[in-house]
C-alpha positions in Angstrom: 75.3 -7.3 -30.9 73.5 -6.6 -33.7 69.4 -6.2 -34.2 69.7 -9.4 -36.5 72.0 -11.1 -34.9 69.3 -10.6 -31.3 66.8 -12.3 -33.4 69.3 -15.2 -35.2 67.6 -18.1 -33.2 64.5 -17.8 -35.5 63.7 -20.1 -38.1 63.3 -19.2 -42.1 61.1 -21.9 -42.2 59.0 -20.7 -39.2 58.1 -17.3 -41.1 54.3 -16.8 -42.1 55.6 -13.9 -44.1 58.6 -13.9 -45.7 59.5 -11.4 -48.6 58.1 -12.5 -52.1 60.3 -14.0 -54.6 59.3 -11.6 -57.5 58.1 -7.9 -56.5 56.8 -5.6 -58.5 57.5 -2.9 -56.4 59.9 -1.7 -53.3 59.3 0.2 -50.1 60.9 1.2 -46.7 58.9 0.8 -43.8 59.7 3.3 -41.1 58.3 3.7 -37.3 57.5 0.2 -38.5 56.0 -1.0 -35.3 55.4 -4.8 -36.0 54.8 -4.5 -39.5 51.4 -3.3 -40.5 52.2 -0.9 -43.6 54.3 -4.0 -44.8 51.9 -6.5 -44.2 49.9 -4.1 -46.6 51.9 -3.6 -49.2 54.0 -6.9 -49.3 50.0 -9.0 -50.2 50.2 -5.9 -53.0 53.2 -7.8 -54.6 55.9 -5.0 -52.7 59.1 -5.5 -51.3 60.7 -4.2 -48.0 64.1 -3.3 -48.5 64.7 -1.8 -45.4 62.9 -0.8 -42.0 63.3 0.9 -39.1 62.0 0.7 -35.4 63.3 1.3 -31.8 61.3 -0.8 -29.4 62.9 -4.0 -28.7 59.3 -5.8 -28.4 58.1 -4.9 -31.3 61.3 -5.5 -33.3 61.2 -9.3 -31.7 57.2 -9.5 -33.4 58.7 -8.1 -36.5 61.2 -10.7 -36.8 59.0 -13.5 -36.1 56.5 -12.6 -38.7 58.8 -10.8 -41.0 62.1 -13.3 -40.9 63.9 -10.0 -40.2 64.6 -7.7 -37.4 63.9 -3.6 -38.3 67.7 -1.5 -37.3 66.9 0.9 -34.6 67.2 4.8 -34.4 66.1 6.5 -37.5 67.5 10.0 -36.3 70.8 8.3 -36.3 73.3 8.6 -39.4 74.3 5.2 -39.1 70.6 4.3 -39.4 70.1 6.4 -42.7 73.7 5.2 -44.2 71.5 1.8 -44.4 68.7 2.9 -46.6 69.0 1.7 -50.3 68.6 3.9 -53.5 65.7 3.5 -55.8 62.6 1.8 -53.6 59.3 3.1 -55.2 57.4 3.9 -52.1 58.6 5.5 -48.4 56.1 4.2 -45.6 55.9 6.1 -42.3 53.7 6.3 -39.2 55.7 9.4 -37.8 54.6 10.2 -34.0 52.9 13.6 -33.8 55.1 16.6 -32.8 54.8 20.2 -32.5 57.1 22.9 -34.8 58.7 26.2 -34.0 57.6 28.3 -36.2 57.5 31.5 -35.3 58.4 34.7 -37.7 59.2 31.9 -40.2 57.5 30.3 -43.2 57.1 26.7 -42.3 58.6 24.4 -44.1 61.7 22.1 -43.8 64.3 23.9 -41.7 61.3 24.4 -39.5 61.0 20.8 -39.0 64.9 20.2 -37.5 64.1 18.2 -33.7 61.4 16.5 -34.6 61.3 13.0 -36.3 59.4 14.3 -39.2 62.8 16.3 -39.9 64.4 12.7 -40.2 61.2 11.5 -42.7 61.6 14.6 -44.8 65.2 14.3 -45.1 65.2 10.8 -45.9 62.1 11.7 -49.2 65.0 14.3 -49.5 68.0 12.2 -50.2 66.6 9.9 -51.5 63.4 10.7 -53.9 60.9 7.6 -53.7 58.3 8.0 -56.5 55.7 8.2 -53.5 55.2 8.6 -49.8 52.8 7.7 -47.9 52.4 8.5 -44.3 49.7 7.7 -41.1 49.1 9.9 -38.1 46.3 10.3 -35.2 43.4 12.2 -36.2 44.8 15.2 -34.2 47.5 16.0 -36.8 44.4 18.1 -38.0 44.4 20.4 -35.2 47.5 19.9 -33.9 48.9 23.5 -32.7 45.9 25.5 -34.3 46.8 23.5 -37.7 50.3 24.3 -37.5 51.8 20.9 -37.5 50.2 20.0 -40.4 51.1 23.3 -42.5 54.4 22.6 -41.7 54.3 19.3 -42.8 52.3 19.9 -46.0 54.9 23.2 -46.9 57.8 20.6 -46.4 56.7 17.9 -49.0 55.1 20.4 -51.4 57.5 23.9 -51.5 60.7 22.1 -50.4 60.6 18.4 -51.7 59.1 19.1 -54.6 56.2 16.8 -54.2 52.4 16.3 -55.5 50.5 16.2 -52.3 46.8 16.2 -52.5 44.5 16.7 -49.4 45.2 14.9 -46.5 42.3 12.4 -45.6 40.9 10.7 -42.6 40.9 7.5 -42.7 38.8 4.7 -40.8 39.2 1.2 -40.4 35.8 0.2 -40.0 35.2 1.2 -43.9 37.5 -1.5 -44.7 36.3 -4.4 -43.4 36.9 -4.3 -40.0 35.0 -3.5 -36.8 36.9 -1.0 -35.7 36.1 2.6 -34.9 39.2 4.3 -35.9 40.2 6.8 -37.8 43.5 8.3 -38.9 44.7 10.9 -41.3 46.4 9.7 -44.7 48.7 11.6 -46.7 50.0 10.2 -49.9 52.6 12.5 -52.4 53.8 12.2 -55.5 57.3 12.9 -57.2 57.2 15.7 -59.6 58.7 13.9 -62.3 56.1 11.4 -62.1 53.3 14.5 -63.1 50.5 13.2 -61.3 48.1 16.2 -61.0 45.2 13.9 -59.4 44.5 11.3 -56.8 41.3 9.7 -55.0 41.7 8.3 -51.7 39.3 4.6 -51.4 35.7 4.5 -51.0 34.6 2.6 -47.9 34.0 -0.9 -49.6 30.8 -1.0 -47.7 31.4 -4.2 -46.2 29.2 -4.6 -43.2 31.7 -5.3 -40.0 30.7 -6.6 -36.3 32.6 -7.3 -33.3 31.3 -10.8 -33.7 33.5 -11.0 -36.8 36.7 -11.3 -35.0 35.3 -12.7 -31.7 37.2 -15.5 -30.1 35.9 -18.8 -31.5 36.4 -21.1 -28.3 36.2 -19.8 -24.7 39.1 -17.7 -23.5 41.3 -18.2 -20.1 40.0 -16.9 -16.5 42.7 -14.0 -17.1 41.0 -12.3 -19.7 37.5 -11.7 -17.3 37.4 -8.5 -14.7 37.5 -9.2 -11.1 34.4 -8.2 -9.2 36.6 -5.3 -7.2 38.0 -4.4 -10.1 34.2 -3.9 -12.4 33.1 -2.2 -9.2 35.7 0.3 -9.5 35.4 1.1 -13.2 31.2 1.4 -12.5 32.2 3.9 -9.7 34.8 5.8 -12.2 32.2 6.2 -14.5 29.6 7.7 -12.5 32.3 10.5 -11.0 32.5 11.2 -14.7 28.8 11.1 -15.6 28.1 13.7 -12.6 30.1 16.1 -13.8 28.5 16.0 -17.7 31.6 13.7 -19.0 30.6 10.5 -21.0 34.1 8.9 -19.8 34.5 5.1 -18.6 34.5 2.1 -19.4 32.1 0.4 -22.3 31.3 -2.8 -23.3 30.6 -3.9 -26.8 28.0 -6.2 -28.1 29.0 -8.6 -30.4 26.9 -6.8 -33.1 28.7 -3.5 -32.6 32.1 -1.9 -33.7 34.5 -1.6 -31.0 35.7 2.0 -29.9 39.7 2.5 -31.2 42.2 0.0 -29.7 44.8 2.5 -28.1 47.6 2.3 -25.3 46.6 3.9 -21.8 43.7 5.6 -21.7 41.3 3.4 -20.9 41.6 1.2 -24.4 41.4 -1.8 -23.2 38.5 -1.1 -20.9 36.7 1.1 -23.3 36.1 -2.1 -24.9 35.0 -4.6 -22.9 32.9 -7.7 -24.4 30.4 -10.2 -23.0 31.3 -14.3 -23.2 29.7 -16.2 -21.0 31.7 -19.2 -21.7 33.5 -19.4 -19.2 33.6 -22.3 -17.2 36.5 -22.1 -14.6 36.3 -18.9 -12.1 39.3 -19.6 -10.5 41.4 -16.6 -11.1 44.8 -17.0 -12.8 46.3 -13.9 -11.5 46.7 -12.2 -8.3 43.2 -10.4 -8.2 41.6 -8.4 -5.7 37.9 -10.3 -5.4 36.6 -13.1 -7.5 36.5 -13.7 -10.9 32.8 -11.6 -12.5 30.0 -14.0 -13.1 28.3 -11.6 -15.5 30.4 -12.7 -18.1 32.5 -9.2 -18.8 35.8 -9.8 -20.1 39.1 -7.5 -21.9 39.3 -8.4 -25.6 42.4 -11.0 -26.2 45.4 -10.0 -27.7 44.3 -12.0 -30.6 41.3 -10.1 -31.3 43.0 -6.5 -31.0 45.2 -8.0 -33.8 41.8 -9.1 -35.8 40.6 -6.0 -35.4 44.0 -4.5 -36.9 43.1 -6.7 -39.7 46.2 -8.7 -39.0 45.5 -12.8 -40.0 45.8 -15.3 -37.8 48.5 -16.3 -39.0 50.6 -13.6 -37.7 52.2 -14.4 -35.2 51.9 -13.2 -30.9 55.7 -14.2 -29.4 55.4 -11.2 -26.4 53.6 -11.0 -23.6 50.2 -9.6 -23.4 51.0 -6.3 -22.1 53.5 -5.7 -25.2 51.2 -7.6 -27.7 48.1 -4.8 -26.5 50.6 -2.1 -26.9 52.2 -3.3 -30.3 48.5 -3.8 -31.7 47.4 -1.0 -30.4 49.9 1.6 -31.9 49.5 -0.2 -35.3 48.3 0.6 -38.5 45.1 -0.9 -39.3 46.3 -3.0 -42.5 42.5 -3.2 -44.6 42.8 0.7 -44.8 46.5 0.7 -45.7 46.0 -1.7 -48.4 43.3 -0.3 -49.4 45.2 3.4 -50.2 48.0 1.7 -51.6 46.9 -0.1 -54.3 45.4 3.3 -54.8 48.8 5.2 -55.0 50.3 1.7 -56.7 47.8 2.7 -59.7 49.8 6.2 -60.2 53.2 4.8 -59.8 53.4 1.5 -62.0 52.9 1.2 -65.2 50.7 -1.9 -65.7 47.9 -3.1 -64.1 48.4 -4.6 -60.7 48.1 -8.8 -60.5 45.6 -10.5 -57.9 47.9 -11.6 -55.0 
């Protein structure tokens, strides 16, 4: 069975985000997740012509919001066989991996094993005017600044392409309340002799949780247990005798929340007061009794707010995959932002108000 054919049931009519009926540009969207740099670039008047992600869950969000399912494996030749000549843009939030590099200069044969190897071969074979690629603030320092040499070697020396500076990126300069910042890189076909580029200026748009905050009062299920608050109090005071500023946090509804991130503490690094709530009686199997101080997890709903994702997209997994999915996306404000940025080098004409 087919990727599509898994998602067939869905409705054309049901789909907040279909592909526009006129582009002015076309992109690929690869380690799409559920859609963030398309989201992006699709309210920039692009088209996705073809995308790419594993994960079953997020392929099933992508679908629902997207009225079509990404194909799987991107190492895979059957995968790449799908890929279209002559889209304008490649998109790709690539995970972070380490190069072996030793006695050796660095640049694309260095990359074979790693799933930048399949990025870089696709820019190879198939020459988009532009790339433009997210990763974690660590690419900076990842192996002493290896990883990144490597990578920079491979789309400069070997592919031929304008790269300026990478940049770090964060969302909260864009409009939402959001501490979390990422590294940019955007490159340039040689062809197109761009000698010049300036990431976005923060568009100094003042952001607070209370922004994205849940308008009515959220289910029992979202609030802490009273075992469960006394256990993150006593996890933060281990940490806190030993010099570490580690645990949980909770953020007021005129702050920024801390990065939304899988594991680690993300969800519980931010933490919110509502005291809304009503109904104490606990809606899953809890050890205690639902907190009376008010201190809940952040809904699924607001972690996608705070992605900069509308309401209108659409939630169709379960919490634990929504958190996940939201949490490993791009935050769309800052995407947007760069590529109407790189959209300026590439096209010819001014760009039209979507």
């Amino acid at each position: 069975m087919t990727v599509t054919e898994k998602f067939s049931s869905i409705k054309t009519e049901s789909i907040p985000f279909p592909s526009i009926a006129q582009p002015i540009f076309t992109f690929i969207d690869l380690f799409a997740g559920i859609g963030g740099f398309r989201m992006a670039l699709q309210s920039l008047g692009g088209q996705c012509v073809f995308s790419s992600e594993w994960d079953l869950q997020a392929q099933k969000t992508y679908a629902a919001n997207y009225g079509e399912a990404p194909v799987g494996d991107i190492t895979k030749e059957s995968t790449k066989s799908l890929i279209p000549d002559g889209f304008d843009i490649l998109c790709a939030g690539f995970p972070c991996q380490a190069f072996s590099i030793a006695g050796r200069r660095g640049g694309f044969e260095d990359t074979r094993g790693t799933l930048f190897f399949d990025v870089a071969d696709i820019i190879r074979r198939k020459k988009p005017k532009a790339i433009f690629l997210e990763n974690v603030k660590g690419l900076i320092n990842h192996d002493k600044g290896q990883t990144l040499k490597v990578i920079l070697n491979t789309l400069r020396e070997d592919l031929g392409y304008y790269v300026p500076a990478p940049k770090v990126m964060n969302a909260k300069d864009f409009g939402v309340p959001q501490n979390r910042e990422r590294v940019f890189i955007v490159g340039f076909r040689e062809d197109l002799c761009v000698d010049n580029f300036e990431y976005p200026k923060p568009s100094g748009i003042p952001v607070a949780f209370e922004d994205v905050k849940e308008k009515v009062p959220v289910p029992a299920k979202y609030y802490l247990s009273t075992q469960y608050l006394l256990t993150l109090a006593k996890h933060k005071q281990r940490h806190a005798a030993k010099g570490n500023g580690f645990g949980y946090e909770i953020i007021s509804d005129d702050a920024i929340s801390n990065a939304i991130v899988v594991g680690g503490m993300g969800r519980e690094r931010n933490l919110v007061y509502d005291f809304r709530i009503t109904d104490f009686t606990p809606q899953t199997r809890i050890k205690g009794e639902v907190n009376r101080e008010g201190i809940r997890k952040m809904t699924p709903r607001e972690w996608a707010r705070l992605q900069g994702f509308p309401d209108e997209f659409k939630i169709v997994v379960a919490d634990a995959s929504a958190y996940k999915q939201f949490g490993n996306s791009v935050a769309v404000p800052a995407i947007r932002a760069t590529a109407e940025k790189v959209l300026e080098k590439i096209l010819p004409y001014n760009l039209p108000n979507f």
